[in-house]
C-alpha positions as CSV (number, residue, x, y, z in Angstrom):
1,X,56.5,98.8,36.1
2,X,56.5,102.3,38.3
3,X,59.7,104.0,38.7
4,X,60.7,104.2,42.0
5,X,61.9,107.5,43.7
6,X,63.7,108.1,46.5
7,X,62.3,110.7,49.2
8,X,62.6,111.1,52.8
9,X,60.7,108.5,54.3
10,X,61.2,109.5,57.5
11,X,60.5,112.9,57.6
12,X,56.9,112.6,59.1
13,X,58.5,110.9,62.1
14,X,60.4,113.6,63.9
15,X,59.4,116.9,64.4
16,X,61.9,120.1,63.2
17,X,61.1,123.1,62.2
18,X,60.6,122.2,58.1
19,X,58.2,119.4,58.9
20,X,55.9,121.5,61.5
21,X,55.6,123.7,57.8
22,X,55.2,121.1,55.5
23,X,52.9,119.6,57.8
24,X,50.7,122.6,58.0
25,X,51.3,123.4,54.3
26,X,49.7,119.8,54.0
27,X,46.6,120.7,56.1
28,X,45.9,123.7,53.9
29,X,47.0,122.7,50.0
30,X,47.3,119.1,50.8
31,X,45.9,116.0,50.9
32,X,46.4,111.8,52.0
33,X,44.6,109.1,49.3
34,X,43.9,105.7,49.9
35,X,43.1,104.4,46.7
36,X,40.7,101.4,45.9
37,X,43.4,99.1,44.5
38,X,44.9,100.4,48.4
39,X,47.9,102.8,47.2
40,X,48.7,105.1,49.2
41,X,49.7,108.8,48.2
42,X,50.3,112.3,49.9
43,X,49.9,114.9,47.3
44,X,50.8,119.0,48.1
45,X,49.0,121.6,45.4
46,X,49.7,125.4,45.0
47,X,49.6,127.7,42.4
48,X,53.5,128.9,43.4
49,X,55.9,126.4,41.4
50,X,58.8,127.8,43.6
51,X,57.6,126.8,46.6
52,X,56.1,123.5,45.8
53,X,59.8,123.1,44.7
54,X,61.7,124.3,47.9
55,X,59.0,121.9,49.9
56,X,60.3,119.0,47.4
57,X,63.5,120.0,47.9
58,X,63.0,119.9,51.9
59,X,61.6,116.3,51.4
60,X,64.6,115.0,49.4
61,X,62.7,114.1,46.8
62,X,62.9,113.2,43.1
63,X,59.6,113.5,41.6
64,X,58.2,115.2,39.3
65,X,56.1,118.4,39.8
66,X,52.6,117.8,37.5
67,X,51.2,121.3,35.9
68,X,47.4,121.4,35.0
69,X,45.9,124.9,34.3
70,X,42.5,126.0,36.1
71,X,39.8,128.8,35.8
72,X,42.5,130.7,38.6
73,X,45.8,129.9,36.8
74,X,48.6,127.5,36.9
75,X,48.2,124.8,39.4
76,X,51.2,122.7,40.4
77,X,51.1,119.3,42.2
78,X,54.2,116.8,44.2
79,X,52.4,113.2,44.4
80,X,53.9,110.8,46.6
81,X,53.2,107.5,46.8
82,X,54.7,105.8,50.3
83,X,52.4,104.4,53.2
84,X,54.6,105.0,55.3
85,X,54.4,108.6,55.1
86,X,50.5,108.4,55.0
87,X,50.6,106.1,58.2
88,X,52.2,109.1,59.3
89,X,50.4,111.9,58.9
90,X,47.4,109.7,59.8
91,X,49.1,109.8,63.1
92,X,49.7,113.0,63.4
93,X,45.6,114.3,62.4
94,X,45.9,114.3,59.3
95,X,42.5,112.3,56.7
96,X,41.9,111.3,53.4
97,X,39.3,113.9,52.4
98,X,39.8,116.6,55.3
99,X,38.4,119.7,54.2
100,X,35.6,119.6,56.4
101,X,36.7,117.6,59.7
102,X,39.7,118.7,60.1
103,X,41.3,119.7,63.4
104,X,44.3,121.2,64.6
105,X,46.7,118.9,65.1
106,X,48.7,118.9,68.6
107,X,51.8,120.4,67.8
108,X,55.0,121.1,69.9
109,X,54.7,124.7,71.2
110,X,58.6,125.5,69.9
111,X,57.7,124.1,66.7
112,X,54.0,126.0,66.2
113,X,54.7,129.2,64.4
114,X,56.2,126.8,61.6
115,X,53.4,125.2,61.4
116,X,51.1,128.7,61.2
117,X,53.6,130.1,58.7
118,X,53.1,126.4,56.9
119,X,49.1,126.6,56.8
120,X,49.2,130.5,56.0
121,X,51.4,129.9,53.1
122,X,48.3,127.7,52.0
123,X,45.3,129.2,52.8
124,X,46.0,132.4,54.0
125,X,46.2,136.1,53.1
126,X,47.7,139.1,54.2
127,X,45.7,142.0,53.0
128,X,46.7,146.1,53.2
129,X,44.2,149.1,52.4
130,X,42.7,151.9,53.3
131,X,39.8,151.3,56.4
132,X,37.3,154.4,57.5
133,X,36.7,155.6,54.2
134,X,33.5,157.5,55.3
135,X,35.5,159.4,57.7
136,X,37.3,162.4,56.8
137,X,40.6,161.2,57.2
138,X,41.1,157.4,56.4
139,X,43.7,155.3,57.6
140,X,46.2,152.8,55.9
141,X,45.7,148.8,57.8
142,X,46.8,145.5,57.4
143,X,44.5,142.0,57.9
144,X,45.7,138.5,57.8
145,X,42.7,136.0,57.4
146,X,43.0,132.1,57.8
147,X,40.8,130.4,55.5
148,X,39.2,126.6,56.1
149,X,36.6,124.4,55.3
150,X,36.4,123.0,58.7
151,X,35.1,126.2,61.6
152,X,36.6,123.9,64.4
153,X,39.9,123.8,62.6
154,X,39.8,127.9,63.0
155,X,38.6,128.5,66.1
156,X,41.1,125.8,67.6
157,X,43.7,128.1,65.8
158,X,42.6,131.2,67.3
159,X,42.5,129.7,70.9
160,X,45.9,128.4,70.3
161,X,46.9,132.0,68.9
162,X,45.5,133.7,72.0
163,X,47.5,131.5,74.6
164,X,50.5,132.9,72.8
165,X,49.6,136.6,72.6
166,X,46.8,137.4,70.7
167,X,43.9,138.9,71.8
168,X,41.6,139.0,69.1
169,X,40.3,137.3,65.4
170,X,37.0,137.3,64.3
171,X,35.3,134.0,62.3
172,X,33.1,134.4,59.7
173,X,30.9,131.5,58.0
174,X,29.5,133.1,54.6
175,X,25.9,131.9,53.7
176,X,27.4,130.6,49.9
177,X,30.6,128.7,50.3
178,X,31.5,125.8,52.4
179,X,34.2,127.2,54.2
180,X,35.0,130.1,57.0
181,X,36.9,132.6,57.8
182,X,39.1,134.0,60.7
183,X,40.5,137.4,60.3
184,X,43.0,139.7,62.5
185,X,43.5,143.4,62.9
186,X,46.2,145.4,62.7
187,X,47.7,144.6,66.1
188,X,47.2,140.7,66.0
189,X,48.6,141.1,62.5
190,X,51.8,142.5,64.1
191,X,51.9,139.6,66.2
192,X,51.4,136.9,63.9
193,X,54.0,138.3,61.7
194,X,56.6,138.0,64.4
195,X,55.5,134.7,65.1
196,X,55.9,133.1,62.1
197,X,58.9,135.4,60.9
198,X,61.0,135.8,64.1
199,X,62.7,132.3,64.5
200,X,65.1,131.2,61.9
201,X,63.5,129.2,59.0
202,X,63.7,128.6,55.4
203,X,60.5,128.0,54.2
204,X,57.8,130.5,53.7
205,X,56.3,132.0,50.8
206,X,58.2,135.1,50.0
207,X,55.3,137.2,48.1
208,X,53.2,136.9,51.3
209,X,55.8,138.1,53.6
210,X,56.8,140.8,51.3
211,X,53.4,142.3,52.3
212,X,53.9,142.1,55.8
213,X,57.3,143.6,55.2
214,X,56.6,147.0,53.5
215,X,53.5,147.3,55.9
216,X,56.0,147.2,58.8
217,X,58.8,149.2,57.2
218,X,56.4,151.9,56.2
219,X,54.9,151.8,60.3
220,X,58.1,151.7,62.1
221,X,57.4,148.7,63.9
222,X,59.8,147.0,65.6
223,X,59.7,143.2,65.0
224,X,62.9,142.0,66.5
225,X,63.8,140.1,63.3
């Protein structure tokens, strides 16, 4: 007989600033099953134990975190089993086997740089180096990309990104690879940082916004946090 769990079954139901993240953690390292026997799970993955335990945490719940090692590392994993959270999610965009057809969902504006910070913390990066090396005098920068299988997903993110600020982002669809890419430059960057950062949260991924941190420390720039 399974041992039942407790958990927050009505976190999906309300929007707050922890479950815009968790959602959009969800649409990046997440998924909804429907089994064939008609279980129904939500399961969230990362490679960052810590986090996957402050999101449990958040969901007031008592399972167990499952380990499994890959090519890349460590690989952590919080299953839930509860229709009533995947009834849900369902609700709110989110499908069994997403990768590819996934949209953005429509998310409260108050509550949509928690939902940003929530899918960056999944599948995005924050990356700092040197740009115009074949000039004489190269220059330190600072990108953030958004990765997803689905290039409506991303260029629904950038539009929504550019009616709050943002000016540019660039997608990229590699020939190998079933995903894409969209990237910002420095400025954007500066932006997005402040936009996920400024408001008061809890939840984010610390070793990603360290990056951002040091970049902006080291630039003087003034991000009101």
């Amino acid at each position: 007989m399974p041992i039942r769990r407790n958990y927050n079954k009505n976190f999906f139901k309300v929007w707050s600033r922890d479950m815009a993240y968790v959602l959009g953690f969800l649409y990046a390292d997440g998924n909804i099953i429907k089994t064939k026997r008609g279980t129904h799970f939500v399961a969230f993955y990362s490679a960052d134990e810590s986090l996957l335990q402050l999101i449990k945490a958040t969901l007031e719940s008592e399972h167990m975190l499952a380990k499994r090692s890959s090519v890349t590392g460590e690989v952590f994993r919080l299953q839930i089993g509860s229709k009533e959270w995947f009834d849900d999610l369902f609700a709110l965009g989110l499908t069994p086997n997403k990768a590819k057809r996934m949209l953005l969902p429509d998310v409260p504006a108050r509550y949509f740089p928690d939902f940003v910070r929530g899918y960056f913390d999944g599948d995005g990066n924050v990356w700092v180096g040197l740009i115009h090396k074949d000039r004489p005098q190269s220059s330190l920068s600072i990108q953030t990309t958004f990765t997803s299988g689905s290039f409506e997903f991303l260029e629904s993110l950038r539009r929504t990104l550019h009616q709050i600020g943002l000016s540019g982002g660039s997608l990229f669809r590699p020939k190998v690879g079933n995903y894409g890419r969209l990237t910002f430059s420095k400025q954007d960057t500066f932006k997005i940082y402040r936009i996920m950062y400024n408001a008061p949260h809890k939840l984010h991924l610390e070793r990603k916004k360290v990056v951002f941190d040091k970049f902006v420390k080291n630039c003087g720039f003034k991000s009101n946090l």
